[in-house]
C-alpha positions in Angstrom: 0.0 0.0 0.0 1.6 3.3 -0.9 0.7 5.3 2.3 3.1 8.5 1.9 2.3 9.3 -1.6 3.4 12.9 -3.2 0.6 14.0 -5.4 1.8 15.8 -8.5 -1.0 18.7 -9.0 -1.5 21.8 -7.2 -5.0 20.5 -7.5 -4.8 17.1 -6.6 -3.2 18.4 -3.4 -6.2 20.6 -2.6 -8.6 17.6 -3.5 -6.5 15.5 -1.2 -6.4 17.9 1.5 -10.2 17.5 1.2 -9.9 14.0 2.3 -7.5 14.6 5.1 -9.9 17.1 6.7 -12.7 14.6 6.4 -10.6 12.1 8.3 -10.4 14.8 11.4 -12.0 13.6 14.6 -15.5 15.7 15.0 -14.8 18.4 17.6 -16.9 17.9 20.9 -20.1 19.9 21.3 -19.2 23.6 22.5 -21.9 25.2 25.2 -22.0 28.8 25.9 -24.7 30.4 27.6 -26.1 33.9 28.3 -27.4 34.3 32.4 -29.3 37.5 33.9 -28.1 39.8 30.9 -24.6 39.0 31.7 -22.0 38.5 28.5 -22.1 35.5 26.9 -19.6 32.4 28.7 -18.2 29.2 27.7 -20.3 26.6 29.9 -18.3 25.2 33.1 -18.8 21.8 31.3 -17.9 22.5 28.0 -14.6 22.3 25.9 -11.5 24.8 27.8 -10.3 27.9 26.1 -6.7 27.2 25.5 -7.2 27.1 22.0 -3.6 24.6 22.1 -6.0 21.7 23.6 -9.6 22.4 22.2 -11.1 24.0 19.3 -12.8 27.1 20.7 -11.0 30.3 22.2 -12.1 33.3 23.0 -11.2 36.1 21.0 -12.7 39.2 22.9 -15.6 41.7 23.2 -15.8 44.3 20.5 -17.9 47.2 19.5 -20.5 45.8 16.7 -18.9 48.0 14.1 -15.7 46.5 14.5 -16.2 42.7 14.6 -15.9 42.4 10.9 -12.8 43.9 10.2 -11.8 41.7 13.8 -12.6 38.7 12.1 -10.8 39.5 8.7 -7.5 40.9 10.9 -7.6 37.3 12.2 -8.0 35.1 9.1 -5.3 37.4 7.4 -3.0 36.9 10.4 -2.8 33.4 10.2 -3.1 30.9 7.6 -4.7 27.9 9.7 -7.5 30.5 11.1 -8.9 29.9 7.2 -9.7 26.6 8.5 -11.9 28.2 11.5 -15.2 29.2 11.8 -16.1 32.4 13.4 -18.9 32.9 16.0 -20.1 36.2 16.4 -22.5 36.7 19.1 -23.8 40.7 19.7 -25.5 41.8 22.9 -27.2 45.0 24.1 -26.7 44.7 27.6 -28.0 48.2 29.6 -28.1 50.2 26.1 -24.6 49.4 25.0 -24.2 47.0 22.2 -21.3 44.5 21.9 -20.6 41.5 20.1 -18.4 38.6 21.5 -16.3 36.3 19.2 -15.2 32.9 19.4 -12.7 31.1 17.1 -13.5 27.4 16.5 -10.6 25.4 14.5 -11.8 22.7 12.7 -12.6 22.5 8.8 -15.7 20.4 9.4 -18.9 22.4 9.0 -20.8 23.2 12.2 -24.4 23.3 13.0 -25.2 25.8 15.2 -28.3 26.5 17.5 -29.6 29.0 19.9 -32.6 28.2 22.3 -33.6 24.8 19.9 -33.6 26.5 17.2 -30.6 26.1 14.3 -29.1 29.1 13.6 -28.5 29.3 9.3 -24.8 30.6 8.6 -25.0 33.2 6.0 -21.8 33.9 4.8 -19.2 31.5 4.8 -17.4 30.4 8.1 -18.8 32.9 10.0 -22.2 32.8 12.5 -23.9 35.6 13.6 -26.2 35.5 16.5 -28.3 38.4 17.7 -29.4 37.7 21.6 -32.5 38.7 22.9 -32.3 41.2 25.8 -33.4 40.5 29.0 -34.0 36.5 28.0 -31.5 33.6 29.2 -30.1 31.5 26.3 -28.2 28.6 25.4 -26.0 28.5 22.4 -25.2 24.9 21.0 -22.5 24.2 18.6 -21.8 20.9 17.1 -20.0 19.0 14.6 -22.1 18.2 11.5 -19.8 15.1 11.4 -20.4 14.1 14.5 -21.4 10.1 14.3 -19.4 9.0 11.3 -16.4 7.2 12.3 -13.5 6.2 9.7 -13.5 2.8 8.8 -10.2 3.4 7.0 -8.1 6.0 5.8 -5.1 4.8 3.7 -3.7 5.8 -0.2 -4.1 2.7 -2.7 -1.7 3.1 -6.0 -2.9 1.8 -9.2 -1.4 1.5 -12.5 -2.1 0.1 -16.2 -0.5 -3.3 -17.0 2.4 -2.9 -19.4 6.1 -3.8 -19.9 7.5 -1.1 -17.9 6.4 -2.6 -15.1 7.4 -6.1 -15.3 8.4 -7.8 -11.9 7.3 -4.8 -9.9 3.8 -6.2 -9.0 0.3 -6.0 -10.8 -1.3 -2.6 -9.6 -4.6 -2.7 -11.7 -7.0 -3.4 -9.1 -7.2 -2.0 -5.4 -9.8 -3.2 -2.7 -11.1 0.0 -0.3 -12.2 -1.9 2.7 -8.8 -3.5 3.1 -6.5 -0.7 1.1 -4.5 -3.4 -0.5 -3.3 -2.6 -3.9 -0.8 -5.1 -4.9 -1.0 -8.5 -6.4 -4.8 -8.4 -5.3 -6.0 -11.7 -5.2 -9.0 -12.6 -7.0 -10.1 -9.0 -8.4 -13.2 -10.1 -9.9 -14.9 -9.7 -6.3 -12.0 -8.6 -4.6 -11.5 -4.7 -6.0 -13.5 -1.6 -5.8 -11.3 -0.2 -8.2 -9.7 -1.0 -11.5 -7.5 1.1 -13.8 -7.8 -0.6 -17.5 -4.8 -0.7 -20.6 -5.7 3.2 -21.3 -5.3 3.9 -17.8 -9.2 5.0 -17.4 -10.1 4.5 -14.0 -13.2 2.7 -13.3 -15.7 1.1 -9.9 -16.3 -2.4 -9.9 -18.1 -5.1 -8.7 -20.9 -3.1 -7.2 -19.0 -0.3 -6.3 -19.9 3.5 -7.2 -19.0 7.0 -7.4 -20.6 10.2 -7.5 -18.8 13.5 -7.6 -18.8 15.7 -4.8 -19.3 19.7 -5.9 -20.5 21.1 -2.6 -18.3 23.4 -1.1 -18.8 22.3 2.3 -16.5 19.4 3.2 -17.6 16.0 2.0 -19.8 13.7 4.8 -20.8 10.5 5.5 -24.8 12.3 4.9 -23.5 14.1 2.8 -22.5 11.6 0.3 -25.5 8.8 1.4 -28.0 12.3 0.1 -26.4 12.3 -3.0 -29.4 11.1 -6.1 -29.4 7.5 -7.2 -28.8 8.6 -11.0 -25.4 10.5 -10.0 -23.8 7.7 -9.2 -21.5 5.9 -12.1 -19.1 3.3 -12.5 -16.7 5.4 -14.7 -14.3 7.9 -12.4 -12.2 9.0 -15.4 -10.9 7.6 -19.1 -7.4 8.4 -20.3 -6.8 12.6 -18.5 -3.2 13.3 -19.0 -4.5 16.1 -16.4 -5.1 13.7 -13.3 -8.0 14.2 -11.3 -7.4 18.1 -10.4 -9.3 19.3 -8.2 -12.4 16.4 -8.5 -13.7 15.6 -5.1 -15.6 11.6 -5.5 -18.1 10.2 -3.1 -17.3 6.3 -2.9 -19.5 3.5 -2.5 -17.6 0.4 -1.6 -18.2 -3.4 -3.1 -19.0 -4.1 0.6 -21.6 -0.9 1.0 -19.1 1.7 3.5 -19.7 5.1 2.0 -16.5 7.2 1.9 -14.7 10.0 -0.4 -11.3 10.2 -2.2 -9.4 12.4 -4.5 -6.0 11.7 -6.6 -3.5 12.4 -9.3 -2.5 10.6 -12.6 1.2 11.0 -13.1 2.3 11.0 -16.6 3.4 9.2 -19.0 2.4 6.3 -17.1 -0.7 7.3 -15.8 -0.2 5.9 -12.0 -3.0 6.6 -10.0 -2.8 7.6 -6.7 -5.3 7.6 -4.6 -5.7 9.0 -0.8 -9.4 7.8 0.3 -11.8 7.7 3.7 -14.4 4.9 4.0 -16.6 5.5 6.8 -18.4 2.5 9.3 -21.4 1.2 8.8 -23.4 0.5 11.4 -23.0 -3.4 11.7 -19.1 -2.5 11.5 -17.6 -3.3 15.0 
């Protein structure tokens, strides 16, 4: 199994990275919680602030006006803050108005609600909430992940059969649930995947595929939502291009749903392929 794999394209890399954020653990559920017109507080019982240990720190109390250009300061200031979302929640508390944020790290998306009801985030990576004076509230936020659990998360490297490769193992099938790649034995109800003498890339024996173009991250729902007629057998023919920046839902021979992205390095057209199956729920 090729398990440290350099993917060519700038692309492929972003598609990839997709993959790697989907194999994150689900942060835990964040409380806050807004008492006798007091400023909003992290729960005594939910996740600490030291943003080195958990996902959610506090990043101050700013005039409404401000938070914005707050929130922009910080995603320009550092890189991994693009893979945060912001949660902005303004107060008027005896006539002034104020609006607290917290920084959550984590690329998953979040589902966020206030007093049972599910807050929609309008722009991306950033919540706002608007608190009602004089009313005690709760403020939920959890992972939309939460639940799925990676069955595997491995890279499987597949190639065409041809001279070149004589003596170096037969890479033209690859089974998911396991991630073995070489010398699989019997392919005909072995592999999920199968690269033919072109190099096209294709899902067999009862295995699908459905590309992903949300621009949320990729999840178990996610891709189990996805309409019966999107799914297909073919991933790619001959693409001296690779797979660029193609996200794929995956439906394994044995039924897992996961997603996976890769490159095709030329001339040979080797596939590699970083991928996530998720548990189903017989899975131990």
């Amino acid at each position: 199994m090729a398990l440290a794999t350099t993917l060519a394209a700038t692309g492929c890399s972003q598609a990839n990275k997709v993959v790697s954020e989907v194999a994150q653990s689900p942060i835990t559920p964040i409380v806050l919680k807004i008492v006798h017109d007091q400023l909003v507080q992290l729960a005594a019982d939910s996740a600490p602030v030291n943003p080195t240990v958990a996902a959610v720190a506090t990043l101050g109390v700013f005039a409404v006006d401000a938070a914005s250009s707050q929130v922009a300061a910080e995603q320009k200031k550092n890189k991994a803050a693009a893979d945060a979302t912001y949660l902005l929640i303004t107060q008027t508390i005896g006539g002034k108005t104020e609006t607290s944020i917290f920084k959550i790290t984590t690329s998953h998306k979040l589902l966020v609600a206030m007093n049972g009801t599910f807050v929609e985030s309008i722009e991306p990576k950033k919540v706002t909430i608007t608190a009602q004076p004089g009313t005690d509230s709760t403020i939920v936020v959890t992972d939309a992940q939460a639940g799925q659990v990676p069955y595997i998360n491995a890279t499987v490297h597949l190639r065409r059969r041809s001279a070149i490769h004589l003596g170096s193992g037969d890479y033209t099938h690859a089974d998911l649930d396991t991630g073995r790649d070489k010398d699989l034995p019997a392919p005909d109800k072995n592999a999920d995947l199968q690269v033919g003498d072109t190099a096209d890339l294709k899902a067999v024996n009862g295995a699908e595929a459905s590309r992903w173009t949300s621009s949320d991250a990729p999840s178990q729902a996610g891709c189990q939502s996805l309409p019966e007629g999107s799914w297909t057998t073919v991933l790619y023919t001959v693409n001296p291009g690779g797979l660029g920046n193609d996200v794929w839902c995956v439906r394994s021979k044995q039924g897992r749903y996961g997603v996976l992205a890769g490159a095709a390095a030329s001339p040979n057209y080797d596939w590699n392929i970083g991928y996530v199956l998720w548990k189903k729920p017989d899975d131990r």
